[in-house]
C-alpha positions as CSV (number, residue, x, y, z in Angstrom):
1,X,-262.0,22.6,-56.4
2,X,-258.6,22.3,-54.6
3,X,-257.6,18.2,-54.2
4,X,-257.4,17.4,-50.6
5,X,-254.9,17.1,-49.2
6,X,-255.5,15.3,-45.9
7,X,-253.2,11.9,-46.4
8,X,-250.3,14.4,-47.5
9,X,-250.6,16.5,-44.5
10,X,-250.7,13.2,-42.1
11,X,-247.5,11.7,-43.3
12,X,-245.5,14.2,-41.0
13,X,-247.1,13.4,-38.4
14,X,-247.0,10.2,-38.7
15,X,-243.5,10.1,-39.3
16,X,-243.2,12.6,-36.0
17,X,-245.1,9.7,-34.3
18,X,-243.0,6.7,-35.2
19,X,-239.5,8.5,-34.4
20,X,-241.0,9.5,-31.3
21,X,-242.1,5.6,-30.0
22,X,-238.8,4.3,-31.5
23,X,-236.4,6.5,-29.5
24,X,-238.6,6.0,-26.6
25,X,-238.6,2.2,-27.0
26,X,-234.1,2.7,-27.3
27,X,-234.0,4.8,-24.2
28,X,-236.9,2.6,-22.1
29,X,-234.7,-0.6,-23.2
30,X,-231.0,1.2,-22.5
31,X,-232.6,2.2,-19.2
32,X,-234.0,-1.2,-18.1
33,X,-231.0,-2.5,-19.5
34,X,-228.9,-1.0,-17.2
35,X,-231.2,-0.9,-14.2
36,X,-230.7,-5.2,-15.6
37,X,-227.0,-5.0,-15.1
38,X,-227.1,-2.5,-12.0
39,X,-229.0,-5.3,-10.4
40,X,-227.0,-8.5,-12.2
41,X,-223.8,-6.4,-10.9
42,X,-225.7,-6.1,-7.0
43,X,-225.9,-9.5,-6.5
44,X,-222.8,-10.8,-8.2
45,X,-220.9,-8.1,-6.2
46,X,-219.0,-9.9,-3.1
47,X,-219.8,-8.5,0.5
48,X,-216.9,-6.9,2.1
49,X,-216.3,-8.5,5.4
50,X,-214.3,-6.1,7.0
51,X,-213.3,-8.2,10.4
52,X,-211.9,-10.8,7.5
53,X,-209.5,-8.0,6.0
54,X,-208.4,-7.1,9.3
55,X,-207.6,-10.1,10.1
56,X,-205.7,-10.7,6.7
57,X,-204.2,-7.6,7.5
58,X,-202.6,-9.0,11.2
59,X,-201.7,-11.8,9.3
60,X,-199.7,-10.4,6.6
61,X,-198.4,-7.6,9.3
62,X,-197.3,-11.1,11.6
63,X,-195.4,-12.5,8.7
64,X,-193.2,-9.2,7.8
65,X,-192.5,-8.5,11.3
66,X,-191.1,-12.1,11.8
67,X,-189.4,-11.9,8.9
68,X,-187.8,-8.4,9.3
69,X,-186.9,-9.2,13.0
70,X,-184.9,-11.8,14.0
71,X,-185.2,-13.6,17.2
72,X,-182.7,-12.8,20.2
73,X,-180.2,-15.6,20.9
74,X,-179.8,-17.3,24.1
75,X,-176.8,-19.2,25.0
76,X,-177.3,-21.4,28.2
77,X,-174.2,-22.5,29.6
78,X,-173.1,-24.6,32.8
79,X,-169.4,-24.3,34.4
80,X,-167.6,-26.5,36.3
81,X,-168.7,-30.1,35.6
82,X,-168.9,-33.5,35.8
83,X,-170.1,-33.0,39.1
84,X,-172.6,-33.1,41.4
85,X,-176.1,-31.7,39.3
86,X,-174.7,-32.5,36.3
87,X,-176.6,-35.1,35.4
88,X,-179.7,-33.6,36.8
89,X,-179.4,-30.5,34.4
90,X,-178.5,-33.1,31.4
91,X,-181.9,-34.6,32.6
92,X,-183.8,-31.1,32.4
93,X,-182.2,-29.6,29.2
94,X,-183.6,-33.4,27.4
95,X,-187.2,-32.8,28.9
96,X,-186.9,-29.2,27.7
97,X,-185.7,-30.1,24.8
98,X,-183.2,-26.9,24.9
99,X,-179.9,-26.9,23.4
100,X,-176.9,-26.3,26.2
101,X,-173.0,-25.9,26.7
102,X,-171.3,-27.7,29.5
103,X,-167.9,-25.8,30.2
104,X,-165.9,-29.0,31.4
105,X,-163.0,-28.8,33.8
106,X,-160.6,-31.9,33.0
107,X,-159.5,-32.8,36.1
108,X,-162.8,-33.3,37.4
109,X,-163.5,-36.0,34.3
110,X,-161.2,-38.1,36.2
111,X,-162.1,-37.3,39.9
112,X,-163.8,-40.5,40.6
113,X,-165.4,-43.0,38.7
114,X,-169.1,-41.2,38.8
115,X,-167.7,-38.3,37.3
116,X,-165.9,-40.2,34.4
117,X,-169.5,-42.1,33.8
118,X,-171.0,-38.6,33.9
119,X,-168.4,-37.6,30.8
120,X,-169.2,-40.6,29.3
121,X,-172.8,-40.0,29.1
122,X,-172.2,-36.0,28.3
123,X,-170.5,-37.2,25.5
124,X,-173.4,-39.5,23.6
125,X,-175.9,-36.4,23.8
126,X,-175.1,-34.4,20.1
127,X,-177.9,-31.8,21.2
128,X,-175.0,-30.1,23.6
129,X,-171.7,-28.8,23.5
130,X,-168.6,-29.5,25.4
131,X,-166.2,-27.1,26.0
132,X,-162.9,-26.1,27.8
133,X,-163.0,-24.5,30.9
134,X,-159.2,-25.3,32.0
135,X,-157.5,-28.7,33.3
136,X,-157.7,-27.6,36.9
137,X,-159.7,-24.9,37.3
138,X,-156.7,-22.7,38.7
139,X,-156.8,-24.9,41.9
140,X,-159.3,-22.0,42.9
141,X,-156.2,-20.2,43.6
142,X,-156.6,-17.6,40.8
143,X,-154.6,-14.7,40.8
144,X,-151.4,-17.3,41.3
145,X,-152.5,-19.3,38.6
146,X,-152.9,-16.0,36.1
147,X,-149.2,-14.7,37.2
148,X,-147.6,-17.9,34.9
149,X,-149.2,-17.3,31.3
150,X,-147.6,-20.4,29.7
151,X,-148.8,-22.7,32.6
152,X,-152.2,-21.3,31.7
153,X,-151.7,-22.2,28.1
154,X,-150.6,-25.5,29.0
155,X,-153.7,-26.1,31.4
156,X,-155.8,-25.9,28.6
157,X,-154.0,-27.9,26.0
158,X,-153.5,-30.6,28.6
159,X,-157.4,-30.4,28.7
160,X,-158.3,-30.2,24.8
161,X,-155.7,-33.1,24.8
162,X,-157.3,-35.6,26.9
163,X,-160.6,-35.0,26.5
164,X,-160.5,-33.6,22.7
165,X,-163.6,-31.2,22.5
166,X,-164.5,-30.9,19.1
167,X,-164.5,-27.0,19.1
168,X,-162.1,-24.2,20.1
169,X,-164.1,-22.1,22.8
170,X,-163.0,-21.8,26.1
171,X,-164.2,-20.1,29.6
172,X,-161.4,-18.9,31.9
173,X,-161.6,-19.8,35.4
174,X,-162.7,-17.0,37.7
175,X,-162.5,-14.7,34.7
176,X,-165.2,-13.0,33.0
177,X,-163.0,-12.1,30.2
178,X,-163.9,-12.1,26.3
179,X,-161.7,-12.6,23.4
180,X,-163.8,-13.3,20.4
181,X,-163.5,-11.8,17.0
182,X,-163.5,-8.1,17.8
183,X,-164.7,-8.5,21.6
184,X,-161.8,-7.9,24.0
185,X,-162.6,-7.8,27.7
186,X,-160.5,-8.5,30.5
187,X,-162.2,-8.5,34.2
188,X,-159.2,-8.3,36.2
189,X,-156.9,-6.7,34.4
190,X,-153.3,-8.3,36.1
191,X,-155.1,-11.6,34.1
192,X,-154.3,-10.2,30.5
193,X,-150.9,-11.7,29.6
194,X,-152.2,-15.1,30.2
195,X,-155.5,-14.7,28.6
196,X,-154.4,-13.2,25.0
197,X,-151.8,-16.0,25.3
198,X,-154.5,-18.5,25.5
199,X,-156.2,-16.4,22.7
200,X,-153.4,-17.0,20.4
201,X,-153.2,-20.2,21.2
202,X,-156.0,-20.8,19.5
203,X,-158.9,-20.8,21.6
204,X,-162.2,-18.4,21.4
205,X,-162.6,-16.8,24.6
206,X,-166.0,-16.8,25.8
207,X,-167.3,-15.1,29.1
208,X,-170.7,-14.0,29.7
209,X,-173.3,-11.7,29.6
210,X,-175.4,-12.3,33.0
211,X,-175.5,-15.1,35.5
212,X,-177.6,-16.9,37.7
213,X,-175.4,-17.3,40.7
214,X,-176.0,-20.0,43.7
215,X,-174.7,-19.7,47.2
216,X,-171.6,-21.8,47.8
217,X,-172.8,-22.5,51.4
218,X,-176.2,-24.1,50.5
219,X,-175.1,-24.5,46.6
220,X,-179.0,-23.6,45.9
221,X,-179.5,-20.5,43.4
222,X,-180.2,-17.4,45.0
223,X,-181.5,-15.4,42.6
224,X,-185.1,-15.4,41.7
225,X,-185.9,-17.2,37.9
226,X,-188.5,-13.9,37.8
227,X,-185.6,-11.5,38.2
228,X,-183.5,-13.2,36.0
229,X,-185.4,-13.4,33.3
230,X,-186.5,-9.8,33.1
231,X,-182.5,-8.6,33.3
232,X,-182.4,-11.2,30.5
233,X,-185.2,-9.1,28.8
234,X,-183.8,-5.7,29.8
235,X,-180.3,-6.7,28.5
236,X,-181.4,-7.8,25.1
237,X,-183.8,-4.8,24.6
238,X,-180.8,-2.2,25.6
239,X,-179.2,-4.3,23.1
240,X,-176.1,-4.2,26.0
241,X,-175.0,-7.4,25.9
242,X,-171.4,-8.0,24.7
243,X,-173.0,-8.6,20.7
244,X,-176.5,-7.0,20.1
245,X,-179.1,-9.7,19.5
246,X,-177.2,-12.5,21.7
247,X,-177.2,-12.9,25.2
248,X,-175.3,-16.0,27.1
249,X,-176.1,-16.9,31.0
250,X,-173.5,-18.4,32.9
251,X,-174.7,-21.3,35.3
252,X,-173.1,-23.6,36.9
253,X,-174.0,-27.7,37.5
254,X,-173.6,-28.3,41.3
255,X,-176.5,-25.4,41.7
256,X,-179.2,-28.0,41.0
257,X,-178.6,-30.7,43.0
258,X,-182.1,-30.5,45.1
259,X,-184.8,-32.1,44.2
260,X,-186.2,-28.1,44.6
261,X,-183.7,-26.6,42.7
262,X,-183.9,-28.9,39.6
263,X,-187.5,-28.1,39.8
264,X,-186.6,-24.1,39.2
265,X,-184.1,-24.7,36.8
266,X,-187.6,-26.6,34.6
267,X,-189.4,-23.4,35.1
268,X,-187.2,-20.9,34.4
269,X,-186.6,-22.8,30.8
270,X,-190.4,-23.5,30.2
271,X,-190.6,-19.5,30.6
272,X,-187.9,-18.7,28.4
273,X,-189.0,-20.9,25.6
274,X,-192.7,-19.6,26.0
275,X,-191.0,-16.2,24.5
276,X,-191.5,-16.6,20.8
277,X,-188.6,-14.1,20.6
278,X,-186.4,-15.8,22.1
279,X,-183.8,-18.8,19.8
280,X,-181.5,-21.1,21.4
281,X,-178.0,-21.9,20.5
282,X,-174.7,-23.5,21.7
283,X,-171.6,-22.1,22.2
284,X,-170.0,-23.1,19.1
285,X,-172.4,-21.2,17.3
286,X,-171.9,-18.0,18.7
287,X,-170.3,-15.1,15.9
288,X,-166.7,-15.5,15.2
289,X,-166.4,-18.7,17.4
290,X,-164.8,-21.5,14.9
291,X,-166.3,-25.0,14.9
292,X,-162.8,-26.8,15.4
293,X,-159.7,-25.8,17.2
294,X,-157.6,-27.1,14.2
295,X,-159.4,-24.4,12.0
């Protein structure tokens, strides 16, 4: 009789059996483990907001561009004072809180006693600058005054003299004419001798780039504020203004004397300070001017 052999022929199987639970137990628990994680990972995972990063985006963008490009500068300047409007633009330029130059004629300082009290009071506002536009203005008789450079010379020292500005730039009357650093314009030329005299005198030069002119009959502005400010814009974007990036506007005091005109002379500042491209500076500041005569 053979020995059975039943329990010898079962351990296989068995074995078979047990291998076969165990590694379906490992991949059932690697599975539902990472079904686990897949779900931990779901809901641990942060939304994407995509109007936030665009946002983030135009922010970042904002920043670089006002970093990478610099404002345009605006210098606001006023000929021909103390005079009648002078103290109304001193008035508006402190509302507005905008930095100005006053181009001061000497002479007119000591014209009558409301002009040297307008001097006086230019003189305790440090948010402007003062600077020379001649002793007598040529007497309005220009092309006379021009023939004589030394007198011309002299008409300015006579001017720094008495009223000592505390910088060296200086407007020629009747003369749009330039002579700063490497800028060297003359309007008329028959003026030349007696502008590079006053040059090497010293003195920084400084015409201007665009102006608002006024009618001498009514002495009210006649050009638009609308106009002027988009040849203000179209000049800095050409980038044809005497130095790329700055632009200085020639006005002049007696302009605003009207209650209506002071009134335009508000807007047209509210509307160039509402450009955020837009910086404003004095005189003195401008490139290659020097901060004092004696420098």
């Amino acid at each position: 009789m053979q020995p059975t052999i039943i329990a010898e022929e079962g351990e296989p199987e068995a074995t078979t059996s047990l291998f076969s639970k165990s590694l379906f137990f490992i991949l059932a628990t690697f599975f539902l483990t990472g079904c686990n994680q897949s779900k931990k990972e779901a809901v641990i995972a942060p939304v994407i907001d995509r109007s936030a990063i665009v946002e983030q985006i135009k922010t970042i963008t904002a920043a670089v561009l006002k970093k990478v490009t610099p404002k345009k500068k605006i210098y606001i300047t006023f000929d021909d004072g103390p005079n009648r409007g002078t103290l109304n633009v001193l008035q508006v330029v402190k509302e507005e809180n905008i930095p100005v130059s006053f181009f001061i004629v000497g002479k007119h300082v000591f014209d009558s006693p409301q002009q040297t009290a307008t001097w006086e009071q230019l003189k305790e506002d440090t948010a402007i600058a003062l600077c020379n536009h001649s002793y007598t203005h040529a007497g309005n008789r220009y092309t006379k005054f021009y023939e004589d450079p030394e007198g011309v010379v002299n008409d300015f020292e006579k001017s720094q003299e008495q009223l000592q500005f505390t910088n060296n730039v200086a407007r020629m009357p009747g003369r749009n004419a330039w002579r700063i650093d490497s800028i060297n314009v003359t309007d008329i030329n028959q003026s030349r001798a007696a502008i590079d005299s006053v040059h090497k005198a010293g003195f920084a030069v400084m015409g201007w780039d665009i102006e608002w002119s006024f009618d001498h009959k009514t002495m009210a502005p006649d050009t638009a504020t609308s106009i002027l400010l988009r040849r203000i814009q179209n000049l800095l974007d050409a980038e044809t203004t005497k130095t790329p990036g700055h632009l200085v506007l020639l006005a002049h005091d007696q302009a605003f004397q009207k209650v209506e005109d002071v009134q335009k002379l508000h807007a047209f500042l509210q509307e160039l300070k509402n450009n955020t491209g837009y910086e404003f500076v004095l005189a003195s500041e401008y490139p290659g001017v020097k901060k004092k005569l004696a420098d």
